[in-house]
N, C-alpha and C positions, 0 to 999 in steps of 0.2 A: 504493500500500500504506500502511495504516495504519501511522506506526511507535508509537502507544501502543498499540498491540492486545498486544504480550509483556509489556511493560510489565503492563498489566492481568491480563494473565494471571499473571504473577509475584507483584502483589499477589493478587489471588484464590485462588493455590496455597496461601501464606501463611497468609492468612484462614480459609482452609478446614481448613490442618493443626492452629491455632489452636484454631478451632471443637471440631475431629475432639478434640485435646488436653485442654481443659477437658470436654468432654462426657466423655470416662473419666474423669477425675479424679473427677467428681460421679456417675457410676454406683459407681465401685470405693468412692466414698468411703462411699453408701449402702446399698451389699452389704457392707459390712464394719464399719460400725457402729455399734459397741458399744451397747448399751444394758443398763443398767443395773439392777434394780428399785427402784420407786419406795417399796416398803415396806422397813422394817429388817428387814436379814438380819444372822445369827449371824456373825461371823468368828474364822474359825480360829487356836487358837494354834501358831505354829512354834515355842514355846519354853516350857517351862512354869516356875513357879515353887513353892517349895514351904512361900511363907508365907501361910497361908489369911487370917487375919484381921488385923487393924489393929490393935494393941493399945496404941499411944504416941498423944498428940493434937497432935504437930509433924510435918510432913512438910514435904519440899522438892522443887518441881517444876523442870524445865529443859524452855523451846519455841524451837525454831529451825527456823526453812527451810535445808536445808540445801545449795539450790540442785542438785539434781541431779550433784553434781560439776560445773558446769559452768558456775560465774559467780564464781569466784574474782577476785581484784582486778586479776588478770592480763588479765581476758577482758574483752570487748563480747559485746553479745546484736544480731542483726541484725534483731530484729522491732520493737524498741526503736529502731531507729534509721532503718535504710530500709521498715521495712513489709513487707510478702507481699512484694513484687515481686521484689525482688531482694538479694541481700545488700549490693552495694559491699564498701568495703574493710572490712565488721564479719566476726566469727564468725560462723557458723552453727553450730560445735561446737567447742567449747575443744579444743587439741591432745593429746593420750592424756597427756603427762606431768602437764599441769595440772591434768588429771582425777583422778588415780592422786595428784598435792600432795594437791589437797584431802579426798579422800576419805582418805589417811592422817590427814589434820589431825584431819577429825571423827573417826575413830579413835583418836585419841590424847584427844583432848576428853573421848570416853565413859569410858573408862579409866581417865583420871586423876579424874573426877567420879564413877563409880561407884558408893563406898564413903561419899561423901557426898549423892547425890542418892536419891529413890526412885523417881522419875516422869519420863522421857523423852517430849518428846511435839515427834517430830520432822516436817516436810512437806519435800514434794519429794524422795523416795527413791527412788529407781530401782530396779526392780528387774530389769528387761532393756529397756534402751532405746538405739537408734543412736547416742543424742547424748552418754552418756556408755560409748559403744564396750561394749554388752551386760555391762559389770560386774555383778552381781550385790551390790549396793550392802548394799541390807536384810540379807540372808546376811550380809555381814560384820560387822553393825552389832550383828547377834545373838551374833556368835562374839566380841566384845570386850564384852559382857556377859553373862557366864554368870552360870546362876541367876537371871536375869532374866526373868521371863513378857514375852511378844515376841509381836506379830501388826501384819497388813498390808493398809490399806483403800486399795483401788484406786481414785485418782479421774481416772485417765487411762489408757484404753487405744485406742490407734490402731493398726492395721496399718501406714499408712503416712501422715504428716504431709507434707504435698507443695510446702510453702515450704521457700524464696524458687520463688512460682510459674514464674517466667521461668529458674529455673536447676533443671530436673528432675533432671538430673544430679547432683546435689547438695542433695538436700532431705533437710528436717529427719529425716526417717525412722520407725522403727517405736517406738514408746513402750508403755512399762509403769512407770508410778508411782503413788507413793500416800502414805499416812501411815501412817510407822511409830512404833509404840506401845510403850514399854515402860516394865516397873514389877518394883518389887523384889517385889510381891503380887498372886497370883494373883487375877484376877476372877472373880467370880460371873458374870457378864454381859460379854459382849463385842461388840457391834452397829453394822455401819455403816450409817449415816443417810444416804440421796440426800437434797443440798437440792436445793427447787424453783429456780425462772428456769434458762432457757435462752439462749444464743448465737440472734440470727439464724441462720436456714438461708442459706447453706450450710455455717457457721463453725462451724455447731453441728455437725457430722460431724469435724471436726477437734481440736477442743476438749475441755477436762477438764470430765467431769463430775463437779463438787463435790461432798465428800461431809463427813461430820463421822464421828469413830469416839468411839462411847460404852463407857467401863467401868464398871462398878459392883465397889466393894471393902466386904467386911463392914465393920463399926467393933466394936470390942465391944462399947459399948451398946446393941447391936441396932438399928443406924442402917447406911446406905449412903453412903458418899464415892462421889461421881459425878465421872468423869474423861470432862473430854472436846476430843476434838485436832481442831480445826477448821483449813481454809483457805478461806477467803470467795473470791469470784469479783475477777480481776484486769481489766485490760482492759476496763473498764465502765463506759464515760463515763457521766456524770448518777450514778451508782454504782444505778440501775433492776436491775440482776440482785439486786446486794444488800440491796437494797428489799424483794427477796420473798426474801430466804434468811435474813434475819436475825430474822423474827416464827417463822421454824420453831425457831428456835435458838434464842428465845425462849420461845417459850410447851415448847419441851423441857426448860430448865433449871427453870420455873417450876412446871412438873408435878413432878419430881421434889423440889426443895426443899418444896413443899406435901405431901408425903408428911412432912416432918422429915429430909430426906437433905441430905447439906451436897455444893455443887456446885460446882465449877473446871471453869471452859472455857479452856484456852490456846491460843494458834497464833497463824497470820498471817492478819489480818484484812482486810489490803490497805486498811482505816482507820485514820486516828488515833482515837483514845480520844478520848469528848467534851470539846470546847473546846480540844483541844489546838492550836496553832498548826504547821500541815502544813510553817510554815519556820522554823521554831524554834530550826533549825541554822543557816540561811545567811538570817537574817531578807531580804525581798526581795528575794533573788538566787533567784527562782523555776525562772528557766534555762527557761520554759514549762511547769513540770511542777503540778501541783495535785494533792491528795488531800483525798477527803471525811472527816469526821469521821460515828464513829458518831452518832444523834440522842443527846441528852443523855437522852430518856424514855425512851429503847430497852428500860431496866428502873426498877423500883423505885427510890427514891433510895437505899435499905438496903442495895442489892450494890453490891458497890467495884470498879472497876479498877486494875490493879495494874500500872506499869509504873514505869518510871524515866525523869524529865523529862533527865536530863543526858547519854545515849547512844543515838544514834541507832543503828534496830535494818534498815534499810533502805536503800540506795543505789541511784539510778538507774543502771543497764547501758547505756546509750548509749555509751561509750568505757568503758576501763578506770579501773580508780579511782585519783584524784588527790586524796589529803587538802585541803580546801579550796577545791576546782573541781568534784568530782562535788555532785550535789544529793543530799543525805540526810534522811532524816523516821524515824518511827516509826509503826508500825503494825503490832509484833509484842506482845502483853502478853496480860494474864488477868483475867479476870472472876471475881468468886468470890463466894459468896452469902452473905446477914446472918449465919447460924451458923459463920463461919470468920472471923478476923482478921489479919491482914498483918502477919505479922512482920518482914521484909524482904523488898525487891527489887531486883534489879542487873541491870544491859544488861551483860554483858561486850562490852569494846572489843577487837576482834581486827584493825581496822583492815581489816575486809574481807575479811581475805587470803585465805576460807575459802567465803565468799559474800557473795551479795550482801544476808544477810540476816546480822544478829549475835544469838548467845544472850541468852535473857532468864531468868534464875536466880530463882526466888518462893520462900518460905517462910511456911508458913502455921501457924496452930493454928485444929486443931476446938475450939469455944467449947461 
């Protein structure tokens, strides 16, 4: 008698449940989908406000990722660290309390800025996802700013996220986020933009599909302020998705300001700002991590970027954060066009504790 014959069969059972396992994965993950439209759709407001036009030439904008509730300074991320396969000893979802910390935090953030901000232009908001235990994030972010016009561009909808592959039991789960918008002044125009590039298939079934949300605000001089809350593609070595996402966003701002409309793009770019040095914080203590810099031509030399060289707005999730030892960069700021001028700008330092992403404060005048 053979005695590797069970043997083999054992391995082959294996092999086979394996197979049987990933082959649902990639049918459920195709039957369910998401897709998006590739042309700009209207989006809805949940929140109205009931200042029609613009009538001061100072405004102050606030962009922050606000990690989903779920990367506060307390947490690790486990895709940042082991990859699909498996978690090891990271997070796969921050514990309910750490969720419920930080989402009071940015609650408190809006609140108390409120009365001196007029443009909220937040990413990563959840609005029913496993990972921050189906809170209803956006909802509350509306109710601590009343009187604020409020809406919500979904660039991530999954049924079911199915990392750490080898732990089913425990995957990432079902998601619904997006960027949430809000302004002291009601728009005329409200539009979310699918960018182009794609994830490889199969990742692209699991993946956010990027999007940008466009607003358009009267001026009184019978001009348009264009507001718009972008998140660039993450996870993209060579930075090739955002190669082809960022001529769309491009030649968008470039249309509108050739009309004479004055234009602010803010968010998380997942780039530094041209020329900026990606270790600027921990000069060569890289820790392996690298980030691209947008091109310098990307636009005209007459639009400015607006960020603050002295607070890093970014921290790598590999372990929790350690002032000193985590690796930090910047790659949250604002673009804004020749007819507006930079009045100030400020990184607030919150030392993480909130996410893994820190506020960036702008104040601008139409010129």
């Amino acid at each position: 008698m053979n005695k590797k014959y069970p043997l083999r069969r054992i391995i082959g059972g294996i092999l086979l449940i394996l197979g049987v396992y990933f082959l649902g994965l990639l049918i459920y993950g195709w039957a369910t989908d998401w897709q998006p439209d590739a042309a700009p759709t209207p989006l809805l407001s949940d929140q109205i406000s009931s200042e029609k036009i613009l009538t001061d030439s100072v405004y102050t904008l606030v962009s922050w990722n606000v990690g989903f509730g779920g990367l506060g300074a307390e947490s690790d991320f486990f895709y940042d660290d082991e990859g699909i396969w498996y978690s090891g000893s990271s997070m796969i979802r921050s514990p309910l309390n750490l969720v419920e910390k930080n989402l009071n935090g940015v609650l408190n953030f809006l609140q108390q800025n409120k009365d001196s901000v007029d443009f909220f232009l937040l990413q990563e908001v959840d609005l029913e996802s496993d990972r921050s235990y189906r809170i209803r994030q956006y909802d509350a972010y509306q109710k601590s700013l009343p009187g604020f016009y409020a809406d919500f561009a979904v660039n991530y909808q999954c049924e079911r996220v199915p990392i750490p592959l080898l732990e089913p039991w425990n995957a990432y789960g079902a998601v619904l986020s997006g960027l949430g918008s809000f302004s002291r002044y009601q728009p005329t125009e409200a539009t979310r933009h699918q960018l182009p590039g794609h994830y490889p298939m199969p990742d692209r079934m699991f993946q956010l599909d990027r999007c940008a949300a466009l607003h358009r605000y009267p001026v009184l001089q019978g001009k348009d302020l264009v507001v718009i809350n972008v998140h660039n593609a993450a996870y993209d070595p060579g930075d090739k998705i955002k190669a082809i996402q960022l001529p769309y966003l491009r030649d968008l701002a470039l249309a509108e300001h050739g009309k004479g409309n004055y234009v602010i793009l803010g968010g998380d770019w997942n780039q530094c700002p041209p020329h900026f040095r990606f270790d600027s914080f921990m000069p060569g203590n890289t820790q392996g991590y690298t980030q691209g810099n947008l091109p310098p031509d990307f636009f005209p030399e007459d639009w400015t970027f607006a960020y603050d060289p002295t607070v890093p707005t970014n921290r790598k999730a590999r372990d929790p954060y350690q002032k000193g030892e985590t690796f930090e960069t910047l790659i949250d700021f604002f673009l804004v066009s020749p007819n507006i001028r930079i009045r100030s700008v400020q990184g607030i330092s919150q030392s993480f504790q909130l996410s893994d992403h820190q506020p960036v404060v702008v104040t601008v005048e139409l010129q």
